[in-house]
PyMOL commands that place a pseudoatom at each C-alpha (Angstrom):
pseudoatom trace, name=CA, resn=UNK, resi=1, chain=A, elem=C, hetatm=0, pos=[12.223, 2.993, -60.613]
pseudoatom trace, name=CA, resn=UNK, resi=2, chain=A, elem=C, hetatm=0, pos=[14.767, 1.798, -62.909]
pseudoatom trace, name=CA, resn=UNK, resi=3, chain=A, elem=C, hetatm=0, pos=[18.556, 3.735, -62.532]
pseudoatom trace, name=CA, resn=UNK, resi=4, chain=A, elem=C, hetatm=0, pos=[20.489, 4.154, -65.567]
pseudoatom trace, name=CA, resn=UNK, resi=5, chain=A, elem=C, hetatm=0, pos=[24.030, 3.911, -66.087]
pseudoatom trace, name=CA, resn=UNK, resi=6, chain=A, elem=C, hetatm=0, pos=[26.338, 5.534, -68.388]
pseudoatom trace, name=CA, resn=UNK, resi=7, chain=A, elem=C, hetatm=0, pos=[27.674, 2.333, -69.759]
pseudoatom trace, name=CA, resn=UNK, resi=8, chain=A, elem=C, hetatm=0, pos=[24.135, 1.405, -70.878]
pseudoatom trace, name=CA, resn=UNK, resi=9, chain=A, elem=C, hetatm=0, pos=[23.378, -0.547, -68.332]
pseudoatom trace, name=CA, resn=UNK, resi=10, chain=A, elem=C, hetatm=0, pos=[20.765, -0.629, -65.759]
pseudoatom trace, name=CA, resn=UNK, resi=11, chain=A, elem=C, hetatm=0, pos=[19.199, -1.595, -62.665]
pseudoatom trace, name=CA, resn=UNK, resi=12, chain=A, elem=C, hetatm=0, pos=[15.668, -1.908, -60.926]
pseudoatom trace, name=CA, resn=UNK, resi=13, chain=A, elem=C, hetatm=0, pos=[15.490, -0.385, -58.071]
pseudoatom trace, name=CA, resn=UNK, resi=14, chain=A, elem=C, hetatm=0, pos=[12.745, -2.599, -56.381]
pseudoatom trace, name=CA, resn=UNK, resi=15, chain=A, elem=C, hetatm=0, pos=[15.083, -5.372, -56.227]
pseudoatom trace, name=CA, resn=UNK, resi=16, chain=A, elem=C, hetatm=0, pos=[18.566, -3.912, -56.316]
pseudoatom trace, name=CA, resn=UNK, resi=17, chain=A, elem=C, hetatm=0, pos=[20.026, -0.989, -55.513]
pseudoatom trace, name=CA, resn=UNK, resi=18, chain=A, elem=C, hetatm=0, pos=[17.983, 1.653, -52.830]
pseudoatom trace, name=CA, resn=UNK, resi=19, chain=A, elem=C, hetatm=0, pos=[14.975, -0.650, -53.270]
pseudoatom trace, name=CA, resn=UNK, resi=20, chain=A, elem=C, hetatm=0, pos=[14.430, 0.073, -49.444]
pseudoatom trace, name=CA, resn=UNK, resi=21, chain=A, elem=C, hetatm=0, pos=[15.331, 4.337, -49.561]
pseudoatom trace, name=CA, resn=UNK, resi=22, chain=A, elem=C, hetatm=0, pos=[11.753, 5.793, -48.263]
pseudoatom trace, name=CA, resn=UNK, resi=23, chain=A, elem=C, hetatm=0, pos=[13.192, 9.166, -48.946]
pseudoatom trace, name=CA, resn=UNK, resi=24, chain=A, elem=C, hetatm=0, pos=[16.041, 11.767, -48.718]
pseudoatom trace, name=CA, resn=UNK, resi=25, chain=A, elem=C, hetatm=0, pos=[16.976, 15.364, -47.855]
pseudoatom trace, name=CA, resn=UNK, resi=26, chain=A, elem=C, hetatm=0, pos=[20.593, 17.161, -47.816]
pseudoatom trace, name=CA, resn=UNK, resi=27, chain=A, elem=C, hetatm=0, pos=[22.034, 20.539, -46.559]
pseudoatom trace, name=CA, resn=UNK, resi=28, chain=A, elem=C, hetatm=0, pos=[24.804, 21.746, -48.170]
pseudoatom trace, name=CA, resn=UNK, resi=29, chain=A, elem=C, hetatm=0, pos=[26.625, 24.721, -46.634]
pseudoatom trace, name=CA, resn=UNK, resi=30, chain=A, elem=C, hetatm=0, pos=[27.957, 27.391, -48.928]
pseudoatom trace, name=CA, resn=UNK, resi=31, chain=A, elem=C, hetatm=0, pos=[28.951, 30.187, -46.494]
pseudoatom trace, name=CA, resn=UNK, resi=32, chain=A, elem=C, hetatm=0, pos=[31.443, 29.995, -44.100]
pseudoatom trace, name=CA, resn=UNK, resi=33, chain=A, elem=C, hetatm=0, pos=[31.217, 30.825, -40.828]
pseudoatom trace, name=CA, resn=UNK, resi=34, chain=A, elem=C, hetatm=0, pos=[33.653, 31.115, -37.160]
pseudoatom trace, name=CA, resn=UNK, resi=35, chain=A, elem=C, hetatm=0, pos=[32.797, 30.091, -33.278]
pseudoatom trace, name=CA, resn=UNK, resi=36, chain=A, elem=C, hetatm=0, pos=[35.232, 30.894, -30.548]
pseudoatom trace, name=CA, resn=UNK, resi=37, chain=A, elem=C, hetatm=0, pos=[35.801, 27.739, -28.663]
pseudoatom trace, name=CA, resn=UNK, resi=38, chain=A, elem=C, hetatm=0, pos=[36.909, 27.265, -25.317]
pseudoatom trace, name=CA, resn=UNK, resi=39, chain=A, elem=C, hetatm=0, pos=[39.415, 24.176, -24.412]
pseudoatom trace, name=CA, resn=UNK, resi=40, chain=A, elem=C, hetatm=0, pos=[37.063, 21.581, -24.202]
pseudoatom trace, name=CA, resn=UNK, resi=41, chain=A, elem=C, hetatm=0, pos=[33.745, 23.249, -25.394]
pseudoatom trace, name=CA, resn=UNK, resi=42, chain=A, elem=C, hetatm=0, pos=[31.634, 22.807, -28.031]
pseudoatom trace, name=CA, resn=UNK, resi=43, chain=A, elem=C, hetatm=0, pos=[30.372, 25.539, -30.800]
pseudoatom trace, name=CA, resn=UNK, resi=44, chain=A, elem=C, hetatm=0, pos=[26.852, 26.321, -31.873]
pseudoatom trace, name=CA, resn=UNK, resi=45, chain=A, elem=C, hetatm=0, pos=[25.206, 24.813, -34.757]
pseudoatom trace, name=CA, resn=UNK, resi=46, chain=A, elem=C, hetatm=0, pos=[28.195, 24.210, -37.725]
pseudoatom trace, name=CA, resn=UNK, resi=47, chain=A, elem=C, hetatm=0, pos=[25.277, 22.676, -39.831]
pseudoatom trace, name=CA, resn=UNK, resi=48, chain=A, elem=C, hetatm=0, pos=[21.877, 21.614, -39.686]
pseudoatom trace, name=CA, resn=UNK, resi=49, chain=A, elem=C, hetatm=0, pos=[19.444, 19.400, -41.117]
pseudoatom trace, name=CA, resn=UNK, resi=50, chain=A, elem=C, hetatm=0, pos=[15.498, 19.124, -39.892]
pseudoatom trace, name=CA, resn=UNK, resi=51, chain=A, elem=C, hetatm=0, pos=[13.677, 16.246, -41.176]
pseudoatom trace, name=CA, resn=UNK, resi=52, chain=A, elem=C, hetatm=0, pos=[11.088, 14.080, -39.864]
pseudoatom trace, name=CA, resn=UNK, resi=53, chain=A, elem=C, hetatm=0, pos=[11.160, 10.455, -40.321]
pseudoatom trace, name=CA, resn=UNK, resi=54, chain=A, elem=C, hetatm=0, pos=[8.327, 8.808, -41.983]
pseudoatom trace, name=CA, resn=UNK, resi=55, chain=A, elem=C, hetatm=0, pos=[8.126, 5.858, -39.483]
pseudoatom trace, name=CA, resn=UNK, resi=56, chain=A, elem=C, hetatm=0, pos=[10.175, 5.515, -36.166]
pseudoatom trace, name=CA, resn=UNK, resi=57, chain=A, elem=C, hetatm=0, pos=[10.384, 1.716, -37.226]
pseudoatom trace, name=CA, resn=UNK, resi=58, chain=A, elem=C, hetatm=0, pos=[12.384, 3.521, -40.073]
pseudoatom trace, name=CA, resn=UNK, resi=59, chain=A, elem=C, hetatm=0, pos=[16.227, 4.159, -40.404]
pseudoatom trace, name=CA, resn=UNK, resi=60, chain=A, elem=C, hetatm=0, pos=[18.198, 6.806, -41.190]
pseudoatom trace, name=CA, resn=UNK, resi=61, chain=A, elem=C, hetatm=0, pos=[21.552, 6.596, -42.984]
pseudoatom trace, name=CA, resn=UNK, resi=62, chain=A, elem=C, hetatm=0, pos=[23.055, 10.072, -41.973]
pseudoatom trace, name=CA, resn=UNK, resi=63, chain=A, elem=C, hetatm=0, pos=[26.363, 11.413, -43.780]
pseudoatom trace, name=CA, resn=UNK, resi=64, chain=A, elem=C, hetatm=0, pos=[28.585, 14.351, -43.039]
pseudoatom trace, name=CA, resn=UNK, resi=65, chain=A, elem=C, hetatm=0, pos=[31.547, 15.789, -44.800]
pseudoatom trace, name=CA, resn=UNK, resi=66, chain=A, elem=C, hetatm=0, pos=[32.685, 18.574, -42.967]
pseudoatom trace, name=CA, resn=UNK, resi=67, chain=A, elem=C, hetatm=0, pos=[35.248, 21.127, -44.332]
pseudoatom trace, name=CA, resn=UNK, resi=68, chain=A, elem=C, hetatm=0, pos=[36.900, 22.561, -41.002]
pseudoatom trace, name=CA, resn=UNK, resi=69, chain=A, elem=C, hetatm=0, pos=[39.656, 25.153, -40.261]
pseudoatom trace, name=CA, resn=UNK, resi=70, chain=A, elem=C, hetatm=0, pos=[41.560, 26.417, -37.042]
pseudoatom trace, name=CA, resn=UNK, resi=71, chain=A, elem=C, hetatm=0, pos=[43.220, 29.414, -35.978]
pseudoatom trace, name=CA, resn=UNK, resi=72, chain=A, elem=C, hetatm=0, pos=[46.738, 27.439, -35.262]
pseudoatom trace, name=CA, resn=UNK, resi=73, chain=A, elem=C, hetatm=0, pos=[48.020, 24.246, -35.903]
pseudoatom trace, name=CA, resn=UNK, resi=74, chain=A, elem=C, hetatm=0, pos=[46.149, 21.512, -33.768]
pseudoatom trace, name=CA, resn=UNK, resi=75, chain=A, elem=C, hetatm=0, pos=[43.232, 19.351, -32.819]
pseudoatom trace, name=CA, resn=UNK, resi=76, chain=A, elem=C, hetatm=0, pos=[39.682, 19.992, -34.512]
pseudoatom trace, name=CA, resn=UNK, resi=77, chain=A, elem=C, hetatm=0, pos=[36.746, 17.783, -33.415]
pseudoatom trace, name=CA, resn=UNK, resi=78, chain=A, elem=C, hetatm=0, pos=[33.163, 17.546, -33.965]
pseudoatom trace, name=CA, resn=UNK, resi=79, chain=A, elem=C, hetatm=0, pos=[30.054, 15.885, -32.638]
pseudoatom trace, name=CA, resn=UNK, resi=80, chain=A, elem=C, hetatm=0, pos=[26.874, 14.898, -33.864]
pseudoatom trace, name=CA, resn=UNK, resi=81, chain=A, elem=C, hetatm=0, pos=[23.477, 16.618, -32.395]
pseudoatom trace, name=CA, resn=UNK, resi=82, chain=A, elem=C, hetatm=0, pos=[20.179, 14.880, -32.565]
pseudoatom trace, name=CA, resn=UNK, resi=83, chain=A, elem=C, hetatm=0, pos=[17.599, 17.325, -31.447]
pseudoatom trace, name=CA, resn=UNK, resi=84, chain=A, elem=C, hetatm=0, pos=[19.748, 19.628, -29.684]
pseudoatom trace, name=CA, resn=UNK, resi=85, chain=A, elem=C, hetatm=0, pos=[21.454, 16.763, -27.932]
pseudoatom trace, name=CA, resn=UNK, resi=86, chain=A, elem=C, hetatm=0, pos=[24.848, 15.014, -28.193]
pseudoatom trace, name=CA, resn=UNK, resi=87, chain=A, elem=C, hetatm=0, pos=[24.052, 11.833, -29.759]
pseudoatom trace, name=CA, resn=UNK, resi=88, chain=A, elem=C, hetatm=0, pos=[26.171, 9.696, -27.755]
pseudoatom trace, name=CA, resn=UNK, resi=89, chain=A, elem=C, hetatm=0, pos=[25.906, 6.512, -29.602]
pseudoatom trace, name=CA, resn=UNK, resi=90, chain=A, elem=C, hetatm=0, pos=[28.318, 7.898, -31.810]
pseudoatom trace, name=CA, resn=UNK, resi=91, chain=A, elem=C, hetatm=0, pos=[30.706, 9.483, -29.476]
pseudoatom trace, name=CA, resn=UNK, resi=92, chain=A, elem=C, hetatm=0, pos=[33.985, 7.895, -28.405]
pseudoatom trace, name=CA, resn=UNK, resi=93, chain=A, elem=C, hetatm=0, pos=[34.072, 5.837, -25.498]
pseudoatom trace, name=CA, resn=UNK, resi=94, chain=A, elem=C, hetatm=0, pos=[35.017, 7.822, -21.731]
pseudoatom trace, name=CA, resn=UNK, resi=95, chain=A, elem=C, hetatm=0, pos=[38.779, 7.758, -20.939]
pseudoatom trace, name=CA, resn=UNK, resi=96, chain=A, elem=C, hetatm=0, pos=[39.658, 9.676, -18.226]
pseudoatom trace, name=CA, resn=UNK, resi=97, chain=A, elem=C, hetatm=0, pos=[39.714, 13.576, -19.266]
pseudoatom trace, name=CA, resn=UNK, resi=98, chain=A, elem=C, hetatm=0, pos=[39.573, 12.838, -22.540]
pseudoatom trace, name=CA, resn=UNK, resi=99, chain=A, elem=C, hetatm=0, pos=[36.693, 14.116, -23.863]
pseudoatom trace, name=CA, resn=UNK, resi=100, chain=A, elem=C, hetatm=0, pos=[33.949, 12.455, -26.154]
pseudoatom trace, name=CA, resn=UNK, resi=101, chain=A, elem=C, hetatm=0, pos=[34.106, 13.175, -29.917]
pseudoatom trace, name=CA, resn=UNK, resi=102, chain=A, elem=C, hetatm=0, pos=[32.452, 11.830, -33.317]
pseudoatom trace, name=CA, resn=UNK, resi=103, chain=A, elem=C, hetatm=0, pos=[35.455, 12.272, -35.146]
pseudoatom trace, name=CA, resn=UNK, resi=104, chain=A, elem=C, hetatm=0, pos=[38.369, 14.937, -35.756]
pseudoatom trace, name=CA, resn=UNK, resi=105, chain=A, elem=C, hetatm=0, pos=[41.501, 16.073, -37.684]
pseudoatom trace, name=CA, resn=UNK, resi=106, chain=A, elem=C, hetatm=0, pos=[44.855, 17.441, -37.468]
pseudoatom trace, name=CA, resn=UNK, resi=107, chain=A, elem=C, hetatm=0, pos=[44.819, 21.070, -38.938]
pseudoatom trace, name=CA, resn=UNK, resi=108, chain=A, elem=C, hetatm=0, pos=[48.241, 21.566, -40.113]
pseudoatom trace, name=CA, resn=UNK, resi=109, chain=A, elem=C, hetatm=0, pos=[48.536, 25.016, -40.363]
pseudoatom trace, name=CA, resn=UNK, resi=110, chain=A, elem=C, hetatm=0, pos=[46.112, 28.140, -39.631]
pseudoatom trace, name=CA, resn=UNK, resi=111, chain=A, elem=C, hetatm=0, pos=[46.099, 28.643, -43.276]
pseudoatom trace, name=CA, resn=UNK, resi=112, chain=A, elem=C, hetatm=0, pos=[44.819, 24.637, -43.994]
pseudoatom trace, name=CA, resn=UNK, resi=113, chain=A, elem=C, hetatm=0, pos=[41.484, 23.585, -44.315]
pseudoatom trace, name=CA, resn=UNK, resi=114, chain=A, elem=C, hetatm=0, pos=[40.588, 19.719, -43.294]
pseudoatom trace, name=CA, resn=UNK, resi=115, chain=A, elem=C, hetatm=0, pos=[38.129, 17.331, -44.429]
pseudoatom trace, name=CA, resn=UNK, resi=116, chain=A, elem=C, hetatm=0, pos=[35.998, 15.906, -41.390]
pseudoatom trace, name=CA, resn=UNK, resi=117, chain=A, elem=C, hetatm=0, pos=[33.746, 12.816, -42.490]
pseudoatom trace, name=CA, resn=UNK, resi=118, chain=A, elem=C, hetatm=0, pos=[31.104, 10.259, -40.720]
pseudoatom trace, name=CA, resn=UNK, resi=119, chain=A, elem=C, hetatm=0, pos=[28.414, 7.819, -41.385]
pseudoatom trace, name=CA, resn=UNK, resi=120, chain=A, elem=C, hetatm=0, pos=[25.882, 6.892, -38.834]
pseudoatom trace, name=CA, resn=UNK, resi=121, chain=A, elem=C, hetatm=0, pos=[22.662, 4.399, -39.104]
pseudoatom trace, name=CA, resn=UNK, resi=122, chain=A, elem=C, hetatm=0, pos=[19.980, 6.439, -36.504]
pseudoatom trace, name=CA, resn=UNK, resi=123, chain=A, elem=C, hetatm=0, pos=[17.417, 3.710, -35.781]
pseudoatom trace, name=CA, resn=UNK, resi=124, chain=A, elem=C, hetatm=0, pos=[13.910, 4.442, -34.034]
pseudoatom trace, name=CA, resn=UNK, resi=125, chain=A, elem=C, hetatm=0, pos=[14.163, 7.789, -35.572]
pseudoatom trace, name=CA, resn=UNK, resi=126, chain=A, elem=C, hetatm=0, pos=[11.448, 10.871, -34.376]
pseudoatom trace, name=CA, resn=UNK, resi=127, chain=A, elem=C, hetatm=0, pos=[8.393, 11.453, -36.804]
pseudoatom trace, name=CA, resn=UNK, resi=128, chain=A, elem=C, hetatm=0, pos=[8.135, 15.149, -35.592]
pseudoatom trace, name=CA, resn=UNK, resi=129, chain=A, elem=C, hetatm=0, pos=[10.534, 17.722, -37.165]
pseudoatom trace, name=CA, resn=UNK, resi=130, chain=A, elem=C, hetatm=0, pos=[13.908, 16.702, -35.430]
pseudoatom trace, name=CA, resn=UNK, resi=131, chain=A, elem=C, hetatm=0, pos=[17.278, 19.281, -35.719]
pseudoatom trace, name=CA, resn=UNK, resi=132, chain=A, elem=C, hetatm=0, pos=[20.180, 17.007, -37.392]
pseudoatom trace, name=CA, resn=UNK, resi=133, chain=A, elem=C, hetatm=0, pos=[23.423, 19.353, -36.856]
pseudoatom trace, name=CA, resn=UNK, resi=134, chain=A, elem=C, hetatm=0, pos=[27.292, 19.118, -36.074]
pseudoatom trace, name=CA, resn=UNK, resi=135, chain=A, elem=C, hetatm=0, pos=[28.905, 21.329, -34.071]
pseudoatom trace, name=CA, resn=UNK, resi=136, chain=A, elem=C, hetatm=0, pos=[33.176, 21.494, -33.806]
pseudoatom trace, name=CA, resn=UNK, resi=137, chain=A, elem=C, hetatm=0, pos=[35.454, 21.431, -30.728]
pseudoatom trace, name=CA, resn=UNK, resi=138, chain=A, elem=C, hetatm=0, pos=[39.150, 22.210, -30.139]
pseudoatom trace, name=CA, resn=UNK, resi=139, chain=A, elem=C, hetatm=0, pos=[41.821, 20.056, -28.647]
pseudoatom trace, name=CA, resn=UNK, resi=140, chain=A, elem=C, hetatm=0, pos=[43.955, 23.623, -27.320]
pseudoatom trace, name=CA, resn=UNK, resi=141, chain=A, elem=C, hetatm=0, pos=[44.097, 24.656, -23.235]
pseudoatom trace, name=CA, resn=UNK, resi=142, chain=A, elem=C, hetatm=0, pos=[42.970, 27.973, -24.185]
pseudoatom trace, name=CA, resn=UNK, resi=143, chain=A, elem=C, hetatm=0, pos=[40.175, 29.464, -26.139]
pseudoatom trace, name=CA, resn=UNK, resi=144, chain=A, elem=C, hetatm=0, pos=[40.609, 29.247, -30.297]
pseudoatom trace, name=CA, resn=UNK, resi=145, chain=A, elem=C, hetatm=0, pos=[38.198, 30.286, -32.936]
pseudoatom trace, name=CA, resn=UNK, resi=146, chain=A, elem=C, hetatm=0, pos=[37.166, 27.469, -34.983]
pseudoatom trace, name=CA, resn=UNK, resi=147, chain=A, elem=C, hetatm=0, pos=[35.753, 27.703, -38.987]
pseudoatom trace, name=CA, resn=UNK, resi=148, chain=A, elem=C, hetatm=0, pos=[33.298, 25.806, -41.054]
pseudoatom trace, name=CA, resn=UNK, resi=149, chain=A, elem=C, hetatm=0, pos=[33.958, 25.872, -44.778]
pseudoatom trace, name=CA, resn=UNK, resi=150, chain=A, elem=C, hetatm=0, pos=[37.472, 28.008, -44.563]
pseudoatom trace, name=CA, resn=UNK, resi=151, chain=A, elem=C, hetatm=0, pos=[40.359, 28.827, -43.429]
pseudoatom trace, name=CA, resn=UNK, resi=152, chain=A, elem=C, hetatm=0, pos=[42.007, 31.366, -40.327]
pseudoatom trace, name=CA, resn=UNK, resi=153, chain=A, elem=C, hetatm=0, pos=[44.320, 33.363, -42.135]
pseudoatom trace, name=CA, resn=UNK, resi=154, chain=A, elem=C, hetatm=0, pos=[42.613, 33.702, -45.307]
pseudoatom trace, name=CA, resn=UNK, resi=155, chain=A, elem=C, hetatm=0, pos=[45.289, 36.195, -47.655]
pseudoatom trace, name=CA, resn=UNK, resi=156, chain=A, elem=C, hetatm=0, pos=[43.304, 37.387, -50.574]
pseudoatom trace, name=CA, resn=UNK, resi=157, chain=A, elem=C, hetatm=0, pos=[45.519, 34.897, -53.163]
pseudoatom trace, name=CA, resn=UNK, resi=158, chain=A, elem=C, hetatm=0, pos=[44.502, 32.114, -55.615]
pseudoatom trace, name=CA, resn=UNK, resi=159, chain=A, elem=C, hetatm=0, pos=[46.547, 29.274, -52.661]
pseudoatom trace, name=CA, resn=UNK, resi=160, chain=A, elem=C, hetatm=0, pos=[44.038, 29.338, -50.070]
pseudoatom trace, name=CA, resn=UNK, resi=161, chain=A, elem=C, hetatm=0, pos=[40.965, 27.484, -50.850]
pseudoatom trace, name=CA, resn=UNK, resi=162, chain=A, elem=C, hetatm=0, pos=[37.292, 27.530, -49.161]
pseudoatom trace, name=CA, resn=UNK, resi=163, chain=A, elem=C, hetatm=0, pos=[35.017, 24.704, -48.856]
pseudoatom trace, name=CA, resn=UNK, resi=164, chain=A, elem=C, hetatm=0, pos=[31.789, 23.167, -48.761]
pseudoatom trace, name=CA, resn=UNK, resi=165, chain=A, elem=C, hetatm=0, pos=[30.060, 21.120, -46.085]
pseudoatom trace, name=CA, resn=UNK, resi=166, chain=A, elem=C, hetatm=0, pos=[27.519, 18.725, -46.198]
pseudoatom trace, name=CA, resn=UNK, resi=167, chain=A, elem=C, hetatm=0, pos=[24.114, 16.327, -44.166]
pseudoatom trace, name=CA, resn=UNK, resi=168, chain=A, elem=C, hetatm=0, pos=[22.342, 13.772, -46.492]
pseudoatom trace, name=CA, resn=UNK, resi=169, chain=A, elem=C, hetatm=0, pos=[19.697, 11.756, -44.339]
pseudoatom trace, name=CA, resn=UNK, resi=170, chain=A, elem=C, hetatm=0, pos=[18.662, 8.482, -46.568]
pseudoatom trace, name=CA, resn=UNK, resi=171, chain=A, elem=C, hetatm=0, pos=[15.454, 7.112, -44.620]
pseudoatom trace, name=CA, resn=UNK, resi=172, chain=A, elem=C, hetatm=0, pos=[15.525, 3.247, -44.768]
pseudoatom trace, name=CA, resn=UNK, resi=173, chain=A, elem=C, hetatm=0, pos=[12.594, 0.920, -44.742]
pseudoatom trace, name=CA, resn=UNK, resi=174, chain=A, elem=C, hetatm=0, pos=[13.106, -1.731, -42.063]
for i in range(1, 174): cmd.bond("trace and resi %d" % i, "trace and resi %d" % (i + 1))
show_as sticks, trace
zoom trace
């Protein structure tokens, strides 16, 4: 397959660029949606992806861009799910009671919405149908409501902006 470019120029994909992509598959998440979080928990599904690798000698390049929000001004996390499991190769280290998190951001203000992003190269992936999701924490010592794809205080005016979220799995030859 040959890609072309917009300044005329191209390349061959067999020896450049993707020559080892096997195949791909994306969610992208219109709708927005809340999940009551206690301190320390974990939500439900934010987003989801099921795909089935080709070969488990395969990898898989997954990417997530999450647009989060928060009912007050603090900590938002999330964490990566393989199968309906933590996948803890790409959760922090343990330190003490600190607990174990892909990646997070600082909502500034209930009315904010934050950009959450992550790569992360899944080898020896599952040939069956596996469940790729995120699902969001909270860094409060109480229960909060957390949001994919808006907002808390959401005032019906032209200043406060939804998003969209995203998983794109890229399966790599070996």
């Amino acid at each position: 397959m040959t890609i072309h470019f917009g300044d005329s120029t191209s390349i061959a994909t067999a020896t450049g660029l993707g020559a080892n992509l096997i195949n791909s598959a994306q969610t992208v998440r219109t709708s927005t949606a809340g999940f009551n979080v206690g301190w320390g928990g974990t939500s439900g599904d934010a987003i989801s992806l099921d795909y089935a690798a080709s070969s488990s000698s395969n990898k898989l390049l997954i990417m997530c861009s999450l647009t989060v929000g928060l009912d007050f001004g603090g900590r938002i996390f999330c964490n990566l799910y393989i199968g309906g499991s933590r996948e803890n190769g790409l959760a922090a280290d343990s330190d003490g009671n600190v607990t174990r998190r892909t990646s997070g951001e600082h909502a500034g203000h209930d009315a904010n919405i934050s950009n959450i992003c992550f790569n992360y190269l899944k080898t020896s992936p599952s040939t069956s149908s596996t469940t790729y999701s995120v699902r969001l924490g909270q860094g409060d010592n109480g229960t909060r409501n957390v949001y994919i794809n808006r907002p808390h205080d959401k005032p019906n005016q032209s200043y406060i902006g939804n998003g969209t979220s995203s998983i794109t799995i890229l399966e790599l030859a070996s």
